[in-house]
Backbone as CSV, one residue per row, in Angstrom:
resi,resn,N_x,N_y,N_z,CA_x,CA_y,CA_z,C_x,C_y,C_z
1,UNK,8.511,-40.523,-45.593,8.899,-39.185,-45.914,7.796,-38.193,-45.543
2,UNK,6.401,-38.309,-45.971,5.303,-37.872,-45.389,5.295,-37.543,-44.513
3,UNK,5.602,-38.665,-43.152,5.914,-38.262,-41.888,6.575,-37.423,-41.007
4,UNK,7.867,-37.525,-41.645,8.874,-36.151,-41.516,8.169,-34.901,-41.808
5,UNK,7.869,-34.460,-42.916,7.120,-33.241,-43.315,6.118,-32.959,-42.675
6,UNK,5.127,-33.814,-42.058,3.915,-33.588,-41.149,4.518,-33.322,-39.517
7,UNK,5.433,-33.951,-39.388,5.901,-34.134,-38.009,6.810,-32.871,-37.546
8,UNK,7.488,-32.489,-38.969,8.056,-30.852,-38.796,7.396,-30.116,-38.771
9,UNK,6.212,-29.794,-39.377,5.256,-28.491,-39.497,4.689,-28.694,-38.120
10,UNK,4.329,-29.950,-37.621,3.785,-29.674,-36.407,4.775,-28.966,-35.137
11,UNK,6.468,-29.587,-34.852,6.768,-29.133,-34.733,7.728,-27.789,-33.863
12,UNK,7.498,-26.886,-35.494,7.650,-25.759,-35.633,6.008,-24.748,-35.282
13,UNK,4.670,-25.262,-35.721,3.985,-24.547,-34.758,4.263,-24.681,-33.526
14,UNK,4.454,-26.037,-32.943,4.638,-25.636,-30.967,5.553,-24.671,-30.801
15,UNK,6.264,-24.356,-31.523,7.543,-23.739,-30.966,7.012,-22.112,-31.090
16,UNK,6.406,-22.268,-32.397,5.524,-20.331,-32.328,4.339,-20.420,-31.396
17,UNK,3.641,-21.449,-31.176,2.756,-21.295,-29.739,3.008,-21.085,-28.662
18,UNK,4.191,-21.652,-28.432,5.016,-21.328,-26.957,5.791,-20.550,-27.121
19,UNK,6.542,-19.613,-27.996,7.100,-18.685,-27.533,7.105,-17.562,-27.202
20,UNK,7.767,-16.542,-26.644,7.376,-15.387,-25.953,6.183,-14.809,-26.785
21,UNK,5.991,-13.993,-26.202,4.462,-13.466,-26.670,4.078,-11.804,-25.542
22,UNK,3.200,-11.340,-25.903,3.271,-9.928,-24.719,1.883,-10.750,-24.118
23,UNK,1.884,-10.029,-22.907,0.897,-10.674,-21.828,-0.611,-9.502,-21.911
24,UNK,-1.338,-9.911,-21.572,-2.510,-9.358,-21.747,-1.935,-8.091,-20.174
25,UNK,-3.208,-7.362,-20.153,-2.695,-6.458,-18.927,-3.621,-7.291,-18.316
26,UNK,-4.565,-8.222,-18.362,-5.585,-9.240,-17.457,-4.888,-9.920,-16.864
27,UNK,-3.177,-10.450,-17.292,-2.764,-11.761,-17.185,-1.226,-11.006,-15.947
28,UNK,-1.296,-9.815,-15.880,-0.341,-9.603,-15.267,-0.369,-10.107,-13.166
29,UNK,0.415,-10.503,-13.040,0.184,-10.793,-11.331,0.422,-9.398,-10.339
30,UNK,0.017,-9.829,-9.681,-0.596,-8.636,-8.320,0.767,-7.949,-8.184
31,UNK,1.811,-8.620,-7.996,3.513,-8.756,-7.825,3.990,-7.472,-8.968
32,UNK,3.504,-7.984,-9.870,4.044,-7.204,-11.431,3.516,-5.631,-11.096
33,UNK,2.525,-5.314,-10.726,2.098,-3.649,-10.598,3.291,-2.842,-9.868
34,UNK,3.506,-1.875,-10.245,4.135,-0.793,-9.651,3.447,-0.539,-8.711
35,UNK,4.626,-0.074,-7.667,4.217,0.086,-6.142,3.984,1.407,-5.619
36,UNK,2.875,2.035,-5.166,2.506,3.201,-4.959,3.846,4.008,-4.480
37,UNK,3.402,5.763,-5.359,4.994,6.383,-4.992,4.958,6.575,-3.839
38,UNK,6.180,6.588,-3.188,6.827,7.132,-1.871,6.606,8.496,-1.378
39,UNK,5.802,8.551,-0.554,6.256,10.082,-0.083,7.297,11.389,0.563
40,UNK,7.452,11.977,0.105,8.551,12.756,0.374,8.201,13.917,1.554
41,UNK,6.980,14.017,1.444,6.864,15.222,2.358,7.213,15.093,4.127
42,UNK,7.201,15.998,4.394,8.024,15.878,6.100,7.402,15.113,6.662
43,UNK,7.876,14.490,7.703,7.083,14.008,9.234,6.423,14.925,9.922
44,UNK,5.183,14.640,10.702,4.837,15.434,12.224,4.899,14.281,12.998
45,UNK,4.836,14.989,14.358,4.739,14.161,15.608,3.327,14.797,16.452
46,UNK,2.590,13.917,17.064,1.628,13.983,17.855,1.083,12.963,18.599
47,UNK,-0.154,13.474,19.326,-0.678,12.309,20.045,-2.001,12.571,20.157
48,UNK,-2.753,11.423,20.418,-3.591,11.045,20.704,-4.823,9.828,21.157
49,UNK,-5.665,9.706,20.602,-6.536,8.295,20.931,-6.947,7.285,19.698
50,UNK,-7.009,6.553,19.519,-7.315,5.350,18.362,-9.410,5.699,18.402
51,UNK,-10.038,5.949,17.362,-11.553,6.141,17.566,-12.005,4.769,17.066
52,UNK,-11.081,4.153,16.157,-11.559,3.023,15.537,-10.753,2.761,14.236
53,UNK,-10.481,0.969,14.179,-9.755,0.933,13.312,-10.359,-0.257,12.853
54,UNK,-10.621,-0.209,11.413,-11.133,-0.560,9.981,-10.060,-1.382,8.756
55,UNK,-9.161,-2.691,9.451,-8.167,-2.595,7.994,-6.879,-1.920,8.543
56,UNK,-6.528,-1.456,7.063,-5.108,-0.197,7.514,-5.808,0.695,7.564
57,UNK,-6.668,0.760,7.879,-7.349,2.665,8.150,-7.767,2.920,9.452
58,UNK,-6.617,3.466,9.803,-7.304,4.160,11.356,-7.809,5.352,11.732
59,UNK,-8.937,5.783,12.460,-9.257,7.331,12.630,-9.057,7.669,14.231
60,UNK,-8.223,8.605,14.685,-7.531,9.113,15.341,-8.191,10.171,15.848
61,UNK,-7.974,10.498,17.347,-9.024,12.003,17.970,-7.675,12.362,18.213
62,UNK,-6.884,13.701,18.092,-5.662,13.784,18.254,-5.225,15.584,18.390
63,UNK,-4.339,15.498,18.864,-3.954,16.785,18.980,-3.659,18.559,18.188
64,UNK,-3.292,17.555,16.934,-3.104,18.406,15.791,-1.637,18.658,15.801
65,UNK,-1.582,19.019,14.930,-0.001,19.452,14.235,0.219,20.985,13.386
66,UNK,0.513,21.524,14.189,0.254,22.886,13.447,1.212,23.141,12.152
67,UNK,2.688,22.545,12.200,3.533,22.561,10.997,3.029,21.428,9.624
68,UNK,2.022,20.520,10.496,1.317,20.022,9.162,-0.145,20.923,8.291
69,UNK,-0.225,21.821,8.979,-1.740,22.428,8.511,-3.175,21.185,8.973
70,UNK,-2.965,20.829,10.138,-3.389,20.021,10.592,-4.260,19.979,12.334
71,UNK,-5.910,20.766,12.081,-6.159,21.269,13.446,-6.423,19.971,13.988
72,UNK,-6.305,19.899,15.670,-6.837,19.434,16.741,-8.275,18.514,15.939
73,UNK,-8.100,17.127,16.103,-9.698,16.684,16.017,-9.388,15.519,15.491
74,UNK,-10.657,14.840,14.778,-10.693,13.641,14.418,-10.089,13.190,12.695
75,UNK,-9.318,12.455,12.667,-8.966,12.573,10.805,-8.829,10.727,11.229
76,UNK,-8.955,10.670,9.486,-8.563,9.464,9.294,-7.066,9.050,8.470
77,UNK,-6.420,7.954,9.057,-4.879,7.934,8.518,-5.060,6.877,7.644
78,UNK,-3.820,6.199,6.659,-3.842,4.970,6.029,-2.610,4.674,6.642
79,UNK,-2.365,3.258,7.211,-1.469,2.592,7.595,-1.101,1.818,7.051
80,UNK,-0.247,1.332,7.322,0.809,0.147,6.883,1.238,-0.974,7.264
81,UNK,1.154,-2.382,7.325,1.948,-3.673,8.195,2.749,-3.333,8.523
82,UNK,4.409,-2.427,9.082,4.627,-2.514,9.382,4.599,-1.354,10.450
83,UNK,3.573,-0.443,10.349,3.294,0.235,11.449,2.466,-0.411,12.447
84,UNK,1.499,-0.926,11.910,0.583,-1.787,12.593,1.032,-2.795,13.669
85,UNK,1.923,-3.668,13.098,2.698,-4.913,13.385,2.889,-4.663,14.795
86,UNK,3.299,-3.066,15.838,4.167,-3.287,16.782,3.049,-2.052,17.344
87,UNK,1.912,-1.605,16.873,1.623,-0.668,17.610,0.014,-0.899,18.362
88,UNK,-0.589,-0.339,19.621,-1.805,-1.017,19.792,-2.768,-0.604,19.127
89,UNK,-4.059,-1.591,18.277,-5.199,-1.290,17.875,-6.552,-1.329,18.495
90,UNK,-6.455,-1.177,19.540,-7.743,-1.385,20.204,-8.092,-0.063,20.199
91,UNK,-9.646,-0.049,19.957,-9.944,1.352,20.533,-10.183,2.024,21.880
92,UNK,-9.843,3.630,21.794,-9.230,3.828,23.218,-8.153,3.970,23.663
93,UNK,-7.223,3.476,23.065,-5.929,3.478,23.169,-5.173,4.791,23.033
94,UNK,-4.709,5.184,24.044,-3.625,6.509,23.970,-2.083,5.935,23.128
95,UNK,-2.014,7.014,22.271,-1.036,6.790,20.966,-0.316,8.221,20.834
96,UNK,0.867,8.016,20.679,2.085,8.942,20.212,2.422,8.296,18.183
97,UNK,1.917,9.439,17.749,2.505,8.756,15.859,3.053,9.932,15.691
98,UNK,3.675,9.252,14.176,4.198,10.587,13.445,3.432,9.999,11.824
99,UNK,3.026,11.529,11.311,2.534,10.974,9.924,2.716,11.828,9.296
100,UNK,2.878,12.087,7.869,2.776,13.010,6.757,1.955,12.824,5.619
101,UNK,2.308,13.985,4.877,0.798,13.640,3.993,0.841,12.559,2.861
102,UNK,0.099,12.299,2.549,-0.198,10.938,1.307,0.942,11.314,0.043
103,UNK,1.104,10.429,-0.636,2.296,11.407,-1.676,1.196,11.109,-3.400
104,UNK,0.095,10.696,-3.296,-1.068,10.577,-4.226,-2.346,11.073,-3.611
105,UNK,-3.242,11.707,-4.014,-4.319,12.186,-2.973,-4.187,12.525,-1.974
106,UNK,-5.666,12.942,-1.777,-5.546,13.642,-0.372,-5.070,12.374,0.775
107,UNK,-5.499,13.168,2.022,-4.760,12.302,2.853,-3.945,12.121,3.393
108,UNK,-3.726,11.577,4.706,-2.597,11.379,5.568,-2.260,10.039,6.049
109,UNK,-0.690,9.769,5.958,-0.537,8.276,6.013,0.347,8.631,7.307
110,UNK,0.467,7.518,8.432,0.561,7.077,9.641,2.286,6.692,9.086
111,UNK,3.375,6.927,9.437,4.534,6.729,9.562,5.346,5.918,10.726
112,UNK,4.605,6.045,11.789,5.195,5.318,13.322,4.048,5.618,14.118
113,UNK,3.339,4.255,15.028,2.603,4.529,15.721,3.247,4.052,16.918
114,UNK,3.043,4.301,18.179,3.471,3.766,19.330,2.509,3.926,20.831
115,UNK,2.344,2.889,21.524,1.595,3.317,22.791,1.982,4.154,23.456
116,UNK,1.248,5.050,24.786,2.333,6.202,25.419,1.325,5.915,26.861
């Protein structure tokens, strides 16, 4: 009879050890974070040269975009895998993109890059 009574209490703790529980914010996976917001603001189109590329960060010598508030010269963009994926990174490279501005901070993110 002992046994029963020892063998239930044990159990009924596994069952409150293992059950749901809230997760630490340490314990959450990379997957679980919310995904940076989307930007809404317009496209430009331009062109220019690749100065060097770092990662998803490319810096661009380029024409400028005057409907972006955007003079003639050197800026740096943040890109994306699937801009990257199909467009050339070497430096030197003559490039036709379109980009708009970051939709968090400053900044300008790369929308379509293409060789020309």
């Amino acid at each position: 009879m002992k046994f029963k009574v020892v063998f239930g209490i044990l159990a009924v703790a596994a069952l409150v050890g293992c059950g749901p529980g809230g997760k630490s914010e340490g314990s959450k996976s990379p997957a679980a974070q919310p995904a940076p917001p989307i930007s809404t603001a317009p496209q430009h189109e331009t062109q220019g040269v690749i100065a060097s590329v770092e990662g998803q960060v490319l810096t661009l010598d380029h024409d400028g975009a005057s409907a972006a508030p955007l003079a003639a010269g050197r800026t740096v963009f943040q890109a994306y895998g699937d801009v990257l994926a199909e467009a050339p990174l070497e430096p030197g490279a003559r490039v036709t993109f379109k980009f708009r501005k970051l939709a968090v901070g400053e900044g300008w993110e790369l929308t379509e890059m293409r060789g020309r």
